[in-house]
ZAMARGU-4260 file (C-alpha; in steps of 0.2 Angstrom, whole numbers, plus 5000, padded with zeros to 4 digits):
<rodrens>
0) 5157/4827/5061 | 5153/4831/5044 | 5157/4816/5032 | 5159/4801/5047 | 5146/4792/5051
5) 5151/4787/5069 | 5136/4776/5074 | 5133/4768/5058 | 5152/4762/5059 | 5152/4756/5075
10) 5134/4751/5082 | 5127/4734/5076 | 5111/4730/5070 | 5107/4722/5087 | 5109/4739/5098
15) 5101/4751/5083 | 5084/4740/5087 | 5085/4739/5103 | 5084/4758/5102 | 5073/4757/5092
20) 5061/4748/5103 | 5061/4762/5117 | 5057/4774/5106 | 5041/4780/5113 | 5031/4789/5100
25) 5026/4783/5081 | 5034/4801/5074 | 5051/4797/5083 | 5052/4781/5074 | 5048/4787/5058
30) 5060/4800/5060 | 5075/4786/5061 | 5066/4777/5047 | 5071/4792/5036 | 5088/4794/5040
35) 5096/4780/5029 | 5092/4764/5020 | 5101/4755/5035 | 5087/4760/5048 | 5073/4760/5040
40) 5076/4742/5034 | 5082/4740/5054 | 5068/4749/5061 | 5053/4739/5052 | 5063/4723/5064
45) 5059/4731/5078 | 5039/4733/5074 | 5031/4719/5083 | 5012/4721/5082 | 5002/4725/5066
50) 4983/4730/5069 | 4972/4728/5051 | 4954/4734/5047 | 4946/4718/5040 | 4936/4729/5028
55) 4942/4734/5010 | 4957/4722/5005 | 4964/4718/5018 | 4972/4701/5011 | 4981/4714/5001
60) 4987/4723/5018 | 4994/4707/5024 | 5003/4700/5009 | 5014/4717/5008 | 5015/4719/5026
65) 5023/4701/5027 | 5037/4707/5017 | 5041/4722/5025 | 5040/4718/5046 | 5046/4700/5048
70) 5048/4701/5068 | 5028/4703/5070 | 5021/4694/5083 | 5004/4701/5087 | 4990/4704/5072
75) 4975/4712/5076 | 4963/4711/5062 | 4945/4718/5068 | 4930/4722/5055 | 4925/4735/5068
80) 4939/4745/5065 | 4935/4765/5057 | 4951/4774/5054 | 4955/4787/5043 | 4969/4798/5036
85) 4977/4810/5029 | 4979/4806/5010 | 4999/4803/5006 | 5011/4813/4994 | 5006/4811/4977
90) 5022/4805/4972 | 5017/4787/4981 | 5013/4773/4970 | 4995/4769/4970 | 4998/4751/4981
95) 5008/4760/4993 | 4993/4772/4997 | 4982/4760/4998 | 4992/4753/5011 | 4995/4767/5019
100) 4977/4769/5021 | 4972/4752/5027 | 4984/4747/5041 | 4989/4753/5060 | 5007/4747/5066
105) 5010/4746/5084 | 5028/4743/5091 | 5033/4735/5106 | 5025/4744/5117 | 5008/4745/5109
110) 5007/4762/5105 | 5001/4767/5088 | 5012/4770/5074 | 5003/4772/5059 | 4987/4764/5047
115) 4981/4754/5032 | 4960/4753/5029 | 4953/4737/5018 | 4933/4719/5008 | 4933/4706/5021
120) 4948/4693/5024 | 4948/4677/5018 | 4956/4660/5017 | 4971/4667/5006 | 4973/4681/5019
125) 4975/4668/5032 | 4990/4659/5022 | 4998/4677/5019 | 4998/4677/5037 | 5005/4660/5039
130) 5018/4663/5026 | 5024/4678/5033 | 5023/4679/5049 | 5031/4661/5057 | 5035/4670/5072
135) 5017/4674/5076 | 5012/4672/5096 | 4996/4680/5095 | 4982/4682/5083 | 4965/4690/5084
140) 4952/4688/5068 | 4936/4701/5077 | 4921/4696/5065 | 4931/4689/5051 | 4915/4681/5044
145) 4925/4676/5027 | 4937/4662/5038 | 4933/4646/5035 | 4941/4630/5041 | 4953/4629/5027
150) 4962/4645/5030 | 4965/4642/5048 | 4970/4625/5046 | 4984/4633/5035 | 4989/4646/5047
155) 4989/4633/5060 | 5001/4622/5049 | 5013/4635/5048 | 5012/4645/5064 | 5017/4631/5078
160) 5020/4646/5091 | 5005/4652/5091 | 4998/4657/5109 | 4985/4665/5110 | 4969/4665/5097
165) 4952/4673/5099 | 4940/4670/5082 | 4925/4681/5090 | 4911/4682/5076 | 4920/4671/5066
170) 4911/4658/5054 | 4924/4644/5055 | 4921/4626/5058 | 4926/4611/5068 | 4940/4607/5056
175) 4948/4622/5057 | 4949/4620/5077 | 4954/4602/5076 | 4971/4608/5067 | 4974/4621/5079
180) 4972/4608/5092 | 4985/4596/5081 | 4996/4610/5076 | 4997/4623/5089 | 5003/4615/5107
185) 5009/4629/5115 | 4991/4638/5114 | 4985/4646/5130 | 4970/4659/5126 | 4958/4652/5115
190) 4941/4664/5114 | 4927/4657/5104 | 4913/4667/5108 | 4899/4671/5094 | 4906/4658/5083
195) 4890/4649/5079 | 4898/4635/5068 | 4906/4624/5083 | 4901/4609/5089 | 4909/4598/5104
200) 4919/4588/5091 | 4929/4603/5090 | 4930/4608/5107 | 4937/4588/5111 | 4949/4588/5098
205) 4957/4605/5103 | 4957/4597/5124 | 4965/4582/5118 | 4979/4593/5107 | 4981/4607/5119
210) 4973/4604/5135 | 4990/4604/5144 | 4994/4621/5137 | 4977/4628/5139 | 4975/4643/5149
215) 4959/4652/5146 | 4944/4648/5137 | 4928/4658/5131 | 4914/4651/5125 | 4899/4661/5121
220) 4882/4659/5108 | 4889/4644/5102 | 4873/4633/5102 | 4880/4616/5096 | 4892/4616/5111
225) 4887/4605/5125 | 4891/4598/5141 | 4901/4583/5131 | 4913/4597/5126 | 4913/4604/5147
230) 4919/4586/5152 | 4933/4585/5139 | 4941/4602/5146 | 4937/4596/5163 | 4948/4579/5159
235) 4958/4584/5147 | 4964/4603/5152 | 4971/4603/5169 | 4981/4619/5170 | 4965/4629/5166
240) 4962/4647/5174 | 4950/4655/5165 | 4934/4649/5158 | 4918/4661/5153 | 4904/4652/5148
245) 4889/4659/5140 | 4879/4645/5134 | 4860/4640/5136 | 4866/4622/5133 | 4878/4620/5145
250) 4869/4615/5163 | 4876/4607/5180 | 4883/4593/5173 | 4897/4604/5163 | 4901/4616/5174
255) 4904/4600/5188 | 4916/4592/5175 | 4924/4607/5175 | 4925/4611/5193 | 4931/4595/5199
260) 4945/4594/5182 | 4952/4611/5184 | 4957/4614/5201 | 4968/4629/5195 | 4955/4637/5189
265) 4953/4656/5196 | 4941/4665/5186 | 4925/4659/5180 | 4912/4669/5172 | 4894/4660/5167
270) 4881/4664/5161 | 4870/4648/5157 | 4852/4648/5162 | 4851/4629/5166 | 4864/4629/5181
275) 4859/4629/5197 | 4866/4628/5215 | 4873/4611/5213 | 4886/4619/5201 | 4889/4632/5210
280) 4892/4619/5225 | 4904/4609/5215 | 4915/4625/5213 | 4913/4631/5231 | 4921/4611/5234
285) 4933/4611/5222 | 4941/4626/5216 | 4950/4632/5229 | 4959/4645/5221 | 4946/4653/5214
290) 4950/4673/5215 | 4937/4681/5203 | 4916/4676/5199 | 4905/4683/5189 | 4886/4677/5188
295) 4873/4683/5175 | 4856/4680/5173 | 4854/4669/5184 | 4836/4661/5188 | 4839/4642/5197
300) 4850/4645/5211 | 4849/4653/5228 | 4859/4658/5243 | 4864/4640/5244 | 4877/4641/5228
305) 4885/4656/5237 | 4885/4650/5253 | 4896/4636/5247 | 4907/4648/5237 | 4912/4657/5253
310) 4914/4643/5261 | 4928/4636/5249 | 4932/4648/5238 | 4944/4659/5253 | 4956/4666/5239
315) 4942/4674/5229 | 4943/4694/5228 | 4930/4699/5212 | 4913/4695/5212 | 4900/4701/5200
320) 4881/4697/5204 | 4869/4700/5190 | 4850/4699/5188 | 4852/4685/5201 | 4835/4687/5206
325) 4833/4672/5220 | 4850/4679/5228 | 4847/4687/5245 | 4856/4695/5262 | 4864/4678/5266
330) 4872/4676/5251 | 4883/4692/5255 | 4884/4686/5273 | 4891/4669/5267 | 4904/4681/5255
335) 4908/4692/5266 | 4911/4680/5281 | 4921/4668/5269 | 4930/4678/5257 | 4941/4692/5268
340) 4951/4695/5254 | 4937/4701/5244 | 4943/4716/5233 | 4931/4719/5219 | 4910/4718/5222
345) 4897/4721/5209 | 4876/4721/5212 | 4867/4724/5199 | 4849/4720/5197 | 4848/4710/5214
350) 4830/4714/5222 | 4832/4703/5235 | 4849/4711/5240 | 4847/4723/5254 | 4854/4734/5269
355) 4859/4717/5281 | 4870/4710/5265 | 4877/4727/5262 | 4881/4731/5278 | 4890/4712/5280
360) 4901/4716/5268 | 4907/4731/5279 | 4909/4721/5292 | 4920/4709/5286 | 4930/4713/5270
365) 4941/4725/5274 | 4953/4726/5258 | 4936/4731/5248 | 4945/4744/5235 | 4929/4743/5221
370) 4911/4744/5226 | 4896/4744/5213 | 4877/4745/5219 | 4868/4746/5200 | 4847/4746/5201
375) 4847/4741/5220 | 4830/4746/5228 | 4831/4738/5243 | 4849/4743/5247 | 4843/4760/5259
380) 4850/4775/5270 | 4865/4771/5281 | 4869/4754/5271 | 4885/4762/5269 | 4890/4766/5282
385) 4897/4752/5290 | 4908/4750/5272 | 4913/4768/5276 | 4918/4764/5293 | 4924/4745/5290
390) 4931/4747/5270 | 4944/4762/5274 | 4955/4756/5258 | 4941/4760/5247 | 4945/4769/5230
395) 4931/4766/5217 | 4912/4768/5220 | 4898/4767/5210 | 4879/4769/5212 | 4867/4769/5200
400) 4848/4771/5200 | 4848/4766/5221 | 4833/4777/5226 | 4836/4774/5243 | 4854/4779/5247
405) 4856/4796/5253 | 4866/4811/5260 | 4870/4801/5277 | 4877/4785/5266 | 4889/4796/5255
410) 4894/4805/5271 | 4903/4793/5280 | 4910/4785/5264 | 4918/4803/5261 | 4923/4803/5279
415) 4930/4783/5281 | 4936/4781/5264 | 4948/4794/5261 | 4958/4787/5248 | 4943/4787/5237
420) 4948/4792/5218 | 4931/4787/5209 | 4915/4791/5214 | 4901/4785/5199 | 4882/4793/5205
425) 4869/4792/5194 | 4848/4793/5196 | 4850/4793/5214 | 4837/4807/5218 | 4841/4806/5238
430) 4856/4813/5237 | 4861/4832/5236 | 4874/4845/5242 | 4878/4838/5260 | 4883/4820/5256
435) 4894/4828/5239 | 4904/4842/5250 | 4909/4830/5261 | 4916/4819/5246 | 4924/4838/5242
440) 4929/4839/5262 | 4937/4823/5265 | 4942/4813/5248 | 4956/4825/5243 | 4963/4811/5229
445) 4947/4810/5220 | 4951/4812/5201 | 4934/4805/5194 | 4919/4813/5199 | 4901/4809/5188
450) 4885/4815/5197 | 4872/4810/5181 | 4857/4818/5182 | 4855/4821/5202 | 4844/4835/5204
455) 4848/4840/5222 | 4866/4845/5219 | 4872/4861/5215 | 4887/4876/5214 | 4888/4872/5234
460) 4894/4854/5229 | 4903/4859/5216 | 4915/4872/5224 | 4920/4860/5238 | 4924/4848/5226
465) 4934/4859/5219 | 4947/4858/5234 | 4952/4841/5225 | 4964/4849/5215 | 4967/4831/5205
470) 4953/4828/5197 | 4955/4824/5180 | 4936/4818/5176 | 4917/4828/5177 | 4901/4824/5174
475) 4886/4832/5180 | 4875/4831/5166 | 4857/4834/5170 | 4860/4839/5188 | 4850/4856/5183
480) 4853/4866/5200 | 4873/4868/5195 | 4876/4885/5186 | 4891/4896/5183 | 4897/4898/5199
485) 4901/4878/5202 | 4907/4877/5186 | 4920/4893/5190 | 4929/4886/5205 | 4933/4870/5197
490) 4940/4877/5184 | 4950/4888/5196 | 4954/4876/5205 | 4956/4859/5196 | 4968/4863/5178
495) 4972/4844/5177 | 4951/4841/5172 | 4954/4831/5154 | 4933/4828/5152 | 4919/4838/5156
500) 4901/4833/5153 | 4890/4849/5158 | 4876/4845/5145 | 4858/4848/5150 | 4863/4864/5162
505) 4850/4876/5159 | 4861/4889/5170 | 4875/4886/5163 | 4884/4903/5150 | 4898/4911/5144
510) 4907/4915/5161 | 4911/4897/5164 | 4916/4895/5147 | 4929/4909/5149 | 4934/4903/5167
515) 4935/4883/5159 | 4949/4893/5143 | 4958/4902/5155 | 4960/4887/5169 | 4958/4870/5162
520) 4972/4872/5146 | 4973/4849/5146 | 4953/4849/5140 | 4950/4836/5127 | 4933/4829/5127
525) 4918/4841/5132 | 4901/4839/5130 | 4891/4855/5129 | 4873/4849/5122 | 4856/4858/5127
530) 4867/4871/5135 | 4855/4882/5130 | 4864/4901/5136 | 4881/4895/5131 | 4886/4909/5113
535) 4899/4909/5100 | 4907/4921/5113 | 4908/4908/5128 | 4916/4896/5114 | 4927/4907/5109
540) 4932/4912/5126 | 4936/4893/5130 | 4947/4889/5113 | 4958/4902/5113 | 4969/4892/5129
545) 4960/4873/5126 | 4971/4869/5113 | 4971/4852/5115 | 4953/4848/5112 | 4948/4833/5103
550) 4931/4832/5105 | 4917/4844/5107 | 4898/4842/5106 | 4885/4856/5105 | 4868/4849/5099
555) 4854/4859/5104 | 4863/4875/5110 | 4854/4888/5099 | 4866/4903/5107 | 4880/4892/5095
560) 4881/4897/5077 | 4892/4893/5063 | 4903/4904/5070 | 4906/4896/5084 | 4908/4881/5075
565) 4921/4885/5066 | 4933/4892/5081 | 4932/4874/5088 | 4940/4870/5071 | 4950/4883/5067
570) 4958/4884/5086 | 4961/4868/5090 | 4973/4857/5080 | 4970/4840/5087 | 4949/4840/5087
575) 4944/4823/5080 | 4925/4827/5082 | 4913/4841/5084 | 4895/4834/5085 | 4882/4849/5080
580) 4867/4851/5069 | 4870/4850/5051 | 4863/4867/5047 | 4877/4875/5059 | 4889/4869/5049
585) 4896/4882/5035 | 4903/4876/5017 | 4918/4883/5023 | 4922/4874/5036 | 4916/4857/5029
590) 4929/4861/5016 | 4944/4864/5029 | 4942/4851/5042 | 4935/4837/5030 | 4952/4830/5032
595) 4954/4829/5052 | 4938/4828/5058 | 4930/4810/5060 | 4910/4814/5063 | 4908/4834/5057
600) 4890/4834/5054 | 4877/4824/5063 | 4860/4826/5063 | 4851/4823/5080
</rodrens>
């Protein structure tokens, strides 16, 4: 009713941000923002996570953001970071646009709500951040280089709830981490990977202050840390679960100390080139509750180290094998006999690793959901097919540059795994039409399909794949045999497709294009290059209904003109980027899309 403000008079502030925080989208919350002074000082309490660009000024960013959102809790603040915006009404102040510029809020739910851009953060950020935020639970600094010590022993001073820290790429000292250590006791993610500045004094310090709060630790290119910091975070840190370790320093000796102090530990990745099986031994023996393991670049150890993790290790259900070179059959035998509960397996790079090992873990992991076989020569013909016959639970496959697989494997995969929803295929020259239409026959829930550069499928594949009506994801770029007809019953057939690579189809024109418009209207991401007889009239034919298109590349399509270029523009009003030769692109349309798309002009 006109003149009675019903909720103001009767909610408090308590319920109004509750609401708030179940608001969904960034414009529905800046909508309430706008209705009164009331909610929009009400609705900055309900934003909980701020994420920063470190670049421009962003001590600044923090220092004003600090006063306006005093319930955050998260603050990501990554260097990486490359946003940008629409410029604001001209009627803001100067600071306020440079703040809007600079920052992205998120609210409870993570989603993004809006941005501010900014030179490097220093030790007087890192006290803004202290001083405002006291809540603060979780703080990420992503190649921060201008940290030092002194500014994160300030935050730590004031920010005794911290939780979770991860200083990747930055350039602070043992110092710094002592105080956390001192200050912090309820810290349980800690991430120090590339932070080249840390010895073991620091690691020790921080075990004896946190070590029984301690969750997860990453380590990584930190050369100063040795297997001294290992044995203090074996002693010192018993409710440990994760450790990833990526350290030529570190050899058996660490890793024991850590095997035999952490007995709760249930993921370890490593990747340290002095370890050998007796490590690997000591984890077999004494982490029991081990459920995921990754190994990279592995040169010392053998079939022993995994025998002994599939003898202890019964609980473990990911395991990621790569560039182990000494690793052979038995050491899949030993996992797959061991480890029943096995969920998740990676090979990658393992020469050693063939059909027997494969066909193993067929045998005897039945729960298998997630199967990756990346640069496996000696893995050949029918390995798969006792996972097909024995893995029935299957949902993710992925095979890459495995000359030796074939038509029969990816049969009785499609015909035993029928819940399968990803299939990955790329450089896998043996396998063609028959293996493919029986993935299109059988595997009705697939909704990612990429079949890079495999030169024996074709429109024969392609339209029985087409009878999964789900699928949201293609790629067949470089499989040269596909043309329009393939291309015309998926998009018949399949309107929930979201990405399509079909660059490098030499047979590919404007008939697809049309069929992909009129049956695919959820498009976003396409990738067109070295199309070579797809015209401005195929392009223009797919924007009129691909409204949602935020991404489109076209390089090397000489039937595509400036034209054509600027339809993908002009029609479609959430593109973020068009990648297409420099000279294609008219004055014009530089001028009226400067402002929404990121990357306009590239030159290849």
């Amino acid at each position: 009713m006109r003149g009675n403000d019903r909720i103001n008079a009767c909610l408090p502030d308590e319920l109004i941000v509750e609401v708030f925080r179940l608001l969904d989208s960034k414009p529905s919350r800046d909508a309430c923002s706008l209705v009164c002074k009331r909610w929009l000082s009400l609705e900055r309490l309900s934003r909980t996570t701020l994420r920063i660009c470190a670049t421009g000024s962003p001590d600044f960013v923090v220092d004003l953001l600090a006063r306006r959102f005093r319930n955050v809790r998260t603050v990501h603040i990554d260097e990486r970071l490359s946003i940008s915006f629409p410029t604001p009404p001209g009627r803001r102040r100067a600071t306020d646009i440079a703040a809007v510029s600079s920052v992205r809020l998120h609210s409870a739910n993570g989603s993004d709500d809006g941005v501010l851009d900014s030179n490097s953060l220093s030790d007087a950020g890192m006290t803004a951040i202290g001083d405002g935020f006291p809540k603060l639970e979780k703080l990420s600094l992503i190649w921060c280089s201008s940290v030092s010590s002194i500014g994160l022993t300030s935050l730590a001073d004031k920010c005794k709830l911290l939780k979770s820290l991860d200083l990747q790429g930055c350039y602070v000292g043992d110092q710094g981490l002592a105080a956390v250590g001192k200050c912090c006791k309820q810290l349980e993610d800690l991430n120090l990977r590339f932070c080249e500045g840390l010895t073991d004094v620091c690691v020790v310090e921080l075990a004896l202050g946190v070590g029984n709060s301690l969750k997860s630790l990453g380590i990584a290119a930190c050369a100063k840390i040795t297997d001294a910091a290992m044995e203090a975070v074996g002693v010192h840190c018993k409710s440990l679960e994760n450790l990833s370790l990526d350290a030529e320093f570190i050899h058996n000796k660490g890793v024991v100390f850590v095997a035999q102090g952490c007995p709760a530990l249930k993921s370890l990745k490593l990747q340290c080139i002095n370890v050998t099986d007796e490590a690997l031994t000591a984890v077999g023996t004494s982490c029991l509750l081990l459920e995921v393991l990754a190994l990279y670049s592995f040169q010392k150890f053998t079939d022993k180290g995994l025998r002994a993790i599939g003898k202890g290790c019964k609980k473990l259900k990911n395991l990621i094998v790569s560039d182990c070179f000494f690793l052979g059959d038995n050491a899949l035998e030993s996992i797959a006999t061991g480890c029943k509960e096995l969920t998740h397996l990676e090979v990658n790079g393992c020469h050693n690793i063939g059909t027997l090992g494969l066909e193993s873990i067929g045998k005897s992991c039945p729960r298998l959901t997630e199967l990756a076989l990346l640069y496996c020569q000696r893995i050949g013909n029918f390995a798969l097919s006792e996972v097909g016959r024995g893995c029935q639970f299957l949902q993710s496959l992925r095979l890459e540059d495995c000359s030796s697989i074939g038509d029969e494997d990816i049969c009785n995969i499609a015909k035993g795994c029928r819940n399968l929803k990803k299939l990955h295929i790329s450089r896998c020259f043996e396998i063609g039409n028959k293996g493919v239409v029986a993935v299109g026959d059988y595997c009705r829930s697939l909704t990612d399909l990429s079949l890079q550069f495999c030169y024996r499928v074709g429109d024969q594949a392609l339209i029985a794949v087409a009878q999964c009506s789900s699928l949201q994801y293609l790629n067949v770029s470089g499989c040269h045999q596909i043309g329009d007809a393939g291309l015309i019953a998926i998009a018949r057939s399949c309107p929930q497709i979201s990405y399509l690579d079909v660059s490098i189809l030499q047979n590919l024109g404007d008939m697809a294009m049309a069929e992909l418009g009129e049956g695919c209207p959820n498009l976003k991401d396409i990738v067109l290059s070295h199309c070579r007889q797809v015209t401005d009239v195929g392009i223009n034919h797919l924007v009129k209904n691909c409204t949602m298109l935020t991404s489109c590349h076209m390089v090397y399509c000489p039937g595509i003109t400036s034209d054509g270029v600027a339809m993908v523009v002009s029609s479609c009003p959430y593109i973020k980027k068009v990648l297409v030769e420099k000279c294609k692109v008219s004055p014009r349309t530089k001028r009226r899309a400067a402002s929404v798309i990121s990357y306009l002009c590239v030159d290849l």
